[in-house]
C-alpha positions in Angstrom: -7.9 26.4 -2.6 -8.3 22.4 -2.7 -7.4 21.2 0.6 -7.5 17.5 1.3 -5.5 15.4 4.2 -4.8 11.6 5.0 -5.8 11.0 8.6 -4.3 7.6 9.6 -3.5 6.5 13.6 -0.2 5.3 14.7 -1.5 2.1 15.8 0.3 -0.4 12.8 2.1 0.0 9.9 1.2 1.6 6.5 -0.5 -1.1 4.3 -1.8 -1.4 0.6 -5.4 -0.3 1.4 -4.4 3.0 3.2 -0.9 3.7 1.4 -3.6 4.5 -1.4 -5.8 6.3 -0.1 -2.5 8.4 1.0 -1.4 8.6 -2.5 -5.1 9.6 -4.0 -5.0 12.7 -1.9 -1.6 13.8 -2.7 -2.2 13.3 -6.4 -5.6 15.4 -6.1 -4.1 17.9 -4.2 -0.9 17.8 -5.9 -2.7 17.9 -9.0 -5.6 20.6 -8.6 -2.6 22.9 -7.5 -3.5 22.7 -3.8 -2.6 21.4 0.3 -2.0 18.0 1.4 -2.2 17.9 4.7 -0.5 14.7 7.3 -2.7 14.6 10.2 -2.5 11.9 12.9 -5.3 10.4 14.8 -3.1 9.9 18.0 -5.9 10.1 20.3 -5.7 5.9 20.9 -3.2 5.9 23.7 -3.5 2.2 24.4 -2.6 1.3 20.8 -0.7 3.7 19.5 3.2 3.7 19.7 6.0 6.3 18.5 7.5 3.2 15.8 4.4 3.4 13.8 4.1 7.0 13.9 7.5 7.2 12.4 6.5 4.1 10.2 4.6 6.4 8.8 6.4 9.4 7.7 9.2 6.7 6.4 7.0 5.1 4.4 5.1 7.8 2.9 8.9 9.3 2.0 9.7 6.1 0.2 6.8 6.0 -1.5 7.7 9.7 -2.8 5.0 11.9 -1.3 5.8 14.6 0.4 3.3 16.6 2.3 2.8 20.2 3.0 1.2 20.6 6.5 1.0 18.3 9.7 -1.2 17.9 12.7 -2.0 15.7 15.3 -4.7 15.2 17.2 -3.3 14.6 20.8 -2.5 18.8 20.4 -6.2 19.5 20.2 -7.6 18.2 22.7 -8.6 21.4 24.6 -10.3 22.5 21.2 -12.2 19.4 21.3 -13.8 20.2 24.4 -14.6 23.8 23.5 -16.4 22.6 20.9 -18.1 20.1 22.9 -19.2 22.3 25.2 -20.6 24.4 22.5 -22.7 21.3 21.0 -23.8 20.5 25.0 -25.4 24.1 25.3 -27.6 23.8 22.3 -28.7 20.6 23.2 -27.4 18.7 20.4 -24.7 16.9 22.7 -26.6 14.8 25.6 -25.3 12.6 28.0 -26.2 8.6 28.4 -26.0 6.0 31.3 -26.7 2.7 29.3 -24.1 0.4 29.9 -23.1 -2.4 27.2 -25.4 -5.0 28.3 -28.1 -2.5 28.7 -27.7 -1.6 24.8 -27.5 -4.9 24.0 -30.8 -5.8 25.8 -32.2 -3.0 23.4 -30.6 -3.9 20.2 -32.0 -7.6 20.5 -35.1 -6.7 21.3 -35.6 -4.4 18.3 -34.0 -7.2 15.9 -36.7 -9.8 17.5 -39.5 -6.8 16.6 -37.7 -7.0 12.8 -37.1 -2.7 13.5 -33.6 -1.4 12.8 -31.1 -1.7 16.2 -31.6 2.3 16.3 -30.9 4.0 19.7 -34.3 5.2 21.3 -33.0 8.9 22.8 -34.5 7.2 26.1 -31.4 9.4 27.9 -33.3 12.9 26.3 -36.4 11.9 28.4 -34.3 11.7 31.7 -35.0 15.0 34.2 -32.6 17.0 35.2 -33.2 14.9 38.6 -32.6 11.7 37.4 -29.5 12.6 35.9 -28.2 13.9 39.4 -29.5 10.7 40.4 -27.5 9.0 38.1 -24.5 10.2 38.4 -24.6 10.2 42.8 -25.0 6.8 42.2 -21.6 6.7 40.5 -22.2 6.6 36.7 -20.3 8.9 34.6 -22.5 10.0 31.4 -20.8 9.4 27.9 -22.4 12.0 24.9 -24.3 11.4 22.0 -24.4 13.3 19.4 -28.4 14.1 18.3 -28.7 14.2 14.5 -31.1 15.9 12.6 -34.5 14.3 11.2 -34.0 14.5 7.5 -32.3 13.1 4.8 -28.4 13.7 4.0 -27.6 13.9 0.2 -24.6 14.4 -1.6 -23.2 14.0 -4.7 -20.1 11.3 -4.2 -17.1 12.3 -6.4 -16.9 8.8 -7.6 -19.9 6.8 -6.3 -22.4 9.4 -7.7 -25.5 10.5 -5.7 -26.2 9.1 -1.9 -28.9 9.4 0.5 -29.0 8.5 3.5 -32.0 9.5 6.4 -30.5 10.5 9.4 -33.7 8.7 11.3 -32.4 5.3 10.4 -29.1 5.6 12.3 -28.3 6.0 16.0 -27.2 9.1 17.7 -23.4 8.7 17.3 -21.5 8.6 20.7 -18.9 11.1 20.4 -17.3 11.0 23.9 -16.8 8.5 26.2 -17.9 8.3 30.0 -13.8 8.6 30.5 -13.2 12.3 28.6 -12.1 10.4 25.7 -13.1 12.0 22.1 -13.9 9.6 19.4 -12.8 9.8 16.2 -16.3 10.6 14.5 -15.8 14.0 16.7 -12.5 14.8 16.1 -12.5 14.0 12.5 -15.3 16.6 12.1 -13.9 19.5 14.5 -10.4 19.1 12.7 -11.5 18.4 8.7 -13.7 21.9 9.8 -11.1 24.1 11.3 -8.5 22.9 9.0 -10.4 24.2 5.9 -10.5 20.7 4.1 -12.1 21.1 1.2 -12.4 17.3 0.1 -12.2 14.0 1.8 -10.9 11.0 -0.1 -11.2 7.9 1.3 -12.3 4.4 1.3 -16.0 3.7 0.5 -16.2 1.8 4.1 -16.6 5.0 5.8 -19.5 5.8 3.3 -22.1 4.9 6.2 -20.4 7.4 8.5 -20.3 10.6 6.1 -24.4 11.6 6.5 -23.4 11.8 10.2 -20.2 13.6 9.6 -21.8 16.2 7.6 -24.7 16.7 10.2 -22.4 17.0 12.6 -20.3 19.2 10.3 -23.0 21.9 10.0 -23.9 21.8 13.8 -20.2 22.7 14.5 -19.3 25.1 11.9 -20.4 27.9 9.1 -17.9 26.7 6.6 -19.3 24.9 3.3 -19.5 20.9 3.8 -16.4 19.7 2.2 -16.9 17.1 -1.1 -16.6 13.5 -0.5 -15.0 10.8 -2.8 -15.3 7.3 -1.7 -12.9 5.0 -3.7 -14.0 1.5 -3.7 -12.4 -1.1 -1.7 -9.5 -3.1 -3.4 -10.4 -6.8 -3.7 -8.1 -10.2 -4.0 -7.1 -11.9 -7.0 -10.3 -13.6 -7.3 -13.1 -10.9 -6.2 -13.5 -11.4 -2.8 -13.2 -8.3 -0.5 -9.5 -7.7 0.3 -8.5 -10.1 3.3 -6.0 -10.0 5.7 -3.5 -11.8 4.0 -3.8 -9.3 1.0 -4.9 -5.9 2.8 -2.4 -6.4 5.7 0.6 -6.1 3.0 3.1 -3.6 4.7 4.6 -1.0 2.7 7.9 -2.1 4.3 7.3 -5.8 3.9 6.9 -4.9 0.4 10.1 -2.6 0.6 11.7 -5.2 1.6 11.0 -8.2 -1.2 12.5 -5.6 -3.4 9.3 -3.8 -4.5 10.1 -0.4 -6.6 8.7 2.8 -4.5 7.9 4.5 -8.2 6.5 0.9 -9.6 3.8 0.6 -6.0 3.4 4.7 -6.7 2.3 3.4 -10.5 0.0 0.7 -9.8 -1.5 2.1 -6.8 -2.3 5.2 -8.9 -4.4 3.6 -11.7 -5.5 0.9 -9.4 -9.8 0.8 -10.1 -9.7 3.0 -12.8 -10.0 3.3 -16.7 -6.4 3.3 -17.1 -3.5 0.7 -16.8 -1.1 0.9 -15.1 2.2 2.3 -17.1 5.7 2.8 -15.8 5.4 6.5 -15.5 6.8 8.8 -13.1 5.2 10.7 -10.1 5.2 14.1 -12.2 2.7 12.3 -15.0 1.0 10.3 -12.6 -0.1 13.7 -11.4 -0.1 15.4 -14.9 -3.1 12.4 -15.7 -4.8 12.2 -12.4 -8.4 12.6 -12.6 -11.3 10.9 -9.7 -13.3 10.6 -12.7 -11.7 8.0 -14.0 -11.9 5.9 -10.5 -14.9 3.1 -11.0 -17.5 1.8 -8.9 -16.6 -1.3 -8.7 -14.3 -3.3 -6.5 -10.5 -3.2 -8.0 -8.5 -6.3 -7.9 -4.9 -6.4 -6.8 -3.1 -8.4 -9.0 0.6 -8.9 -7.3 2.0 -10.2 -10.9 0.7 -7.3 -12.3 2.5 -5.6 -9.7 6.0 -7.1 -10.2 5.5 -7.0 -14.2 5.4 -3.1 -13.7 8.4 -3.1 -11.2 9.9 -5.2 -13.9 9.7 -2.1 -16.3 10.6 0.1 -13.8 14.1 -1.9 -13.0 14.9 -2.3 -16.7 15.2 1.7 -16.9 16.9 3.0 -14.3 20.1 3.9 -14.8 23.4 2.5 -12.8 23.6 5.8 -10.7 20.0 4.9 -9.2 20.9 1.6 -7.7 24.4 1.2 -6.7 23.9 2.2 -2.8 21.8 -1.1 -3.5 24.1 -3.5 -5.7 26.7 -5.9 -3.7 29.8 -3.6 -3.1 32.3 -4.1 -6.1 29.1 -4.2 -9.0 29.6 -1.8 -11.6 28.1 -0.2 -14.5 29.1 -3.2 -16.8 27.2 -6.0 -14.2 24.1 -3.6 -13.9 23.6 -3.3 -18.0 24.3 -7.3 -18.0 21.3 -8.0 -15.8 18.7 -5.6 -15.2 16.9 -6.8 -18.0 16.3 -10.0 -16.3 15.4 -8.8 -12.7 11.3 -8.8 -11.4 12.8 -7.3 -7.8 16.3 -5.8 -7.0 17.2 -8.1 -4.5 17.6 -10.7 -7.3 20.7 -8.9 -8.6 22.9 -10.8 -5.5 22.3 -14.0 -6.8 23.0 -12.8 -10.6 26.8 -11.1 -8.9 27.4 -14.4 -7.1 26.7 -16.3 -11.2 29.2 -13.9 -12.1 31.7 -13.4 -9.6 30.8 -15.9 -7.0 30.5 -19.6 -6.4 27.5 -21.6 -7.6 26.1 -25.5 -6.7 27.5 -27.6 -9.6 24.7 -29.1 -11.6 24.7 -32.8 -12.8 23.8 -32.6 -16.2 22.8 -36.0 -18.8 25.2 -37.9 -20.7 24.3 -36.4 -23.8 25.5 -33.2 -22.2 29.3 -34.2 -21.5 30.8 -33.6 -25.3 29.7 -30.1 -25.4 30.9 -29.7 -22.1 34.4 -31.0 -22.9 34.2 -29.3 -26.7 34.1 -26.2 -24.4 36.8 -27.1 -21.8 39.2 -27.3 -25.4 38.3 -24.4 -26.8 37.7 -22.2 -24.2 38.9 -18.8 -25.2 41.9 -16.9 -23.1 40.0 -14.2 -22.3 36.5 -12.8 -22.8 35.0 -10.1 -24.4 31.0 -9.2 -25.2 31.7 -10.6 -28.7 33.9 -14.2 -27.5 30.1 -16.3 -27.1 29.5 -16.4 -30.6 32.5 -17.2 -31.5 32.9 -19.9 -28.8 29.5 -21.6 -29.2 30.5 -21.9 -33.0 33.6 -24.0 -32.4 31.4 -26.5 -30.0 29.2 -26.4 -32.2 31.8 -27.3 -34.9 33.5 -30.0 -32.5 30.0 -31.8 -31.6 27.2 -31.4 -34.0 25.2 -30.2 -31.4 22.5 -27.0 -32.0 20.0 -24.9 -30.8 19.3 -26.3 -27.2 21.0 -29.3 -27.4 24.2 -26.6 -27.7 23.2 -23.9 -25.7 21.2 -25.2 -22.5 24.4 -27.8 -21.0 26.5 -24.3 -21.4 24.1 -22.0 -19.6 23.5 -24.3 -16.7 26.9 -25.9 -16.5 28.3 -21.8 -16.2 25.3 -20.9 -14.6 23.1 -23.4 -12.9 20.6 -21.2 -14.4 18.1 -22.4 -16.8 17.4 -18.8 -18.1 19.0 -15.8 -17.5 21.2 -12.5 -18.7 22.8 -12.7 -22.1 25.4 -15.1 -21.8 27.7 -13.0 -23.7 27.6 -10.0 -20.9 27.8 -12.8 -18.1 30.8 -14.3 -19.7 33.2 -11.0 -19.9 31.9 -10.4 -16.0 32.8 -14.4 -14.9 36.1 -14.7 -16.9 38.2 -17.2 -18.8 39.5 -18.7 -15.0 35.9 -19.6 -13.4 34.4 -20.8 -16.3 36.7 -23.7 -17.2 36.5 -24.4 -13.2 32.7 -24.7 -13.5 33.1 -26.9 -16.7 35.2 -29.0 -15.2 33.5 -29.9 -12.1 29.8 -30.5 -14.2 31.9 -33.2 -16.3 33.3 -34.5 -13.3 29.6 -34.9 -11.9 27.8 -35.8 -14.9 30.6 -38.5 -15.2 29.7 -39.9 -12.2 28.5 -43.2 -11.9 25.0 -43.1 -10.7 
């Protein structure tokens, strides 16, 4: 069975980058009829704090994926040394005493030789006396992992075939002189006992995967699982994603009023053949497929973004937003405005246009006799159908048409340029505000100066 899992560490908030890496998995697994499994890389104690681990499991609710297994590293830690202790009696785990500025010494003088800044296994060539030595003289070893001498090749689920030779890379350090594991370790000795069966992820981790699945076959029996390295999204204009982009929260995006189902849309399709379309998570995962993922960097496009939480907004029904409409809104304010709404959160200003209070706008001079033509024939009471009628007896009183008519009435009862249908607004605002509105724009378009 397709088993897949999204890994992060509770040290920040979920962003765009990772929230869809999160939602790739789910849709593969949910997709291929298999497990998604929520696993937490807690190991960073410095950095990681219990807000962002429940950050997480908040934001990957909203976002509508539910998972079907959980793990977390800090549990495992005893299994982490079994295993290490296994990889230290065949020799393929071996303790170091380098420090930094010893490493650096031998990284610059490689570079100044033009040869790659590849560890030289000098700790393999230490006796078992010099190691005592060592560590009486108060050093504590840290382990590196010593890979194979070959080639790794696999075929990438969307980046095709890779190769990479294990020779050209340093033996990866998988625990430090403190105990600590690291994650290449962990990541391994989990994704192996766990039974994952693919890994989906960004295509920055696509140098670390030849040493993953070395280490993979030195620790376990079970097949290598299938990798799928999904491009890195990109800004507006190409470059790689930056901070300002990738470190878009999924709650700061909550928060500016961003649809859960329209991120879950664009996210989805985001670097493939497809565009994004307003659908739900059930056809999202109906038309999932990695083959249609590209090789190329995606772009995020934020007005793409609100255009398809636009959609979203202008089909959901009154039932699915009221918890999030000012208190007294009701069906009849929801039909008036959605269509007019690129976030939710725009609906408060659209209730206080129709039953709140608004900054009076000083119109022209040309404006003030279809003002007053409206003041005199303002209707008793409005209905859906009274703005027809009513624009038809200004129109009658003044001469005035087409924007000359509409626009003073829109932003004198507004203080909107554009908006809802002014029919709707009017049967929300009423008879009583209006004329108040009216009268004080031709009180300050009167206004000397």
């Amino acid at each position: 069975m397709v088993k897949v899992r999204f890994a992060p560490s509770p040290t920040g908030y979920l962003h765009v980058g990772n929230a869809r890496a999160a939602l790739v998995n789910f849709l593969f697994a949910r997709h291929e009829g298999g497990v998604f499994l929520l696993r937490l890389d807690d190991t960073d104690t410095e950095r990681g704090r219990p807000e962002y681990e429940q950050g997480i499991y908040e934001d990957l609710r909203w976002l509508g994926l539910a998972w079907d297994e959980t793990a977390r590293q800090s549990d495992r830690l005893l299994r982490y040394q079994q295993v290490a202790e296994q990889l230290k009696a065949s020799g393929r785990l071996y303790p170091c005493f380098e420090n930094e500025e010893e490493l650096a010494a031998k990284r610059a003088a490689l570079i100044r030789r033009k040869l790659p800044p590849v560890y030289d296994r000098a700790a393999l060539k230490l006796t078992p006396e010099q190691r005592a030595a060592a560590e009486a003289n108060g050093k504590r070893p840290y382990w590196r992992f010593k890979l194979s001498d070959e080639a790794v090749t696999w075929q990438d689920l969307v980046l095709g075939p890779r190769s990479i030779r294990l020779p050209t890379v340093s033996d990866p350090v998988l625990i430090r002189a403190d105990g600590t594991p690291l994650y290449t370790f962990t990541s391994v000795v989990d994704d192996a006992d766990m039974d994952i069966t693919h890994i989906i992820r960004g295509e920055d981790h696509v140098s670390n995967t030849a040493v993953q699945i070395d280490l993979f076959r030195a620790v376990s029996r079970r097949p290598v699982p299938r990798f799928a390295h999904l491009p890195l999204i990109a800004g507006g204009e190409g470059e790689k994603l930056s901070k300002r982009i990738g470190s878009i929260s999924l709650r700061s995006l909550r928060k500016d009023g961003i649809e859960p189902a329209a991120l879950a849309a664009y996210l989805a399709r985001l670097g493939t053949s497809k565009d994004p379309a307003p659908l739900p998570m059930a056809d999202l995962i109906a038309q999932f497929s990695l083959a249609d993922f590209s090789r190329s960097p995606p772009r995020f496009d934020a007005a793409q973004l609100l255009g398809l939480n636009r959609k979203f907004l202008h089909n959901l029904p009154y039932e699915a937003v009221k918890d999030r409409l000012p208190a007294a809104a009701g069906p009849e304010f929801w039909e008036a405005v959605r269509g007019n709404l690129d976030m939710l959160a725009e609906a408060r200003r659209w209730w206080e246009v129709a039953r709140g209070e608004i900054a009076t706008p000083a119109l022209p001079e040309e404006a003030l006799p279809v003002l007053r033509a409206a003041l005199a024939t303002l209707p008793a009471r409005f209905t859906p159908e009274s703005w027809q009628g009513w624009a038809a007896a200004i129109a009658a009183a003044t001469g005035a048409k087409g924007r000359a008519l509409y626009q003073p009435l829109r932003l004198a009862l507004t203080g909107e340029e554009h908006g809802p249908e002014m029919a709707r607004l009017l049967a929300l605002m009423g008879p009583e505000r209006a004329a108040r509105r009216l009268s004080a724009c031709v009180a300050a378009s009167a206004r000397p100066g």
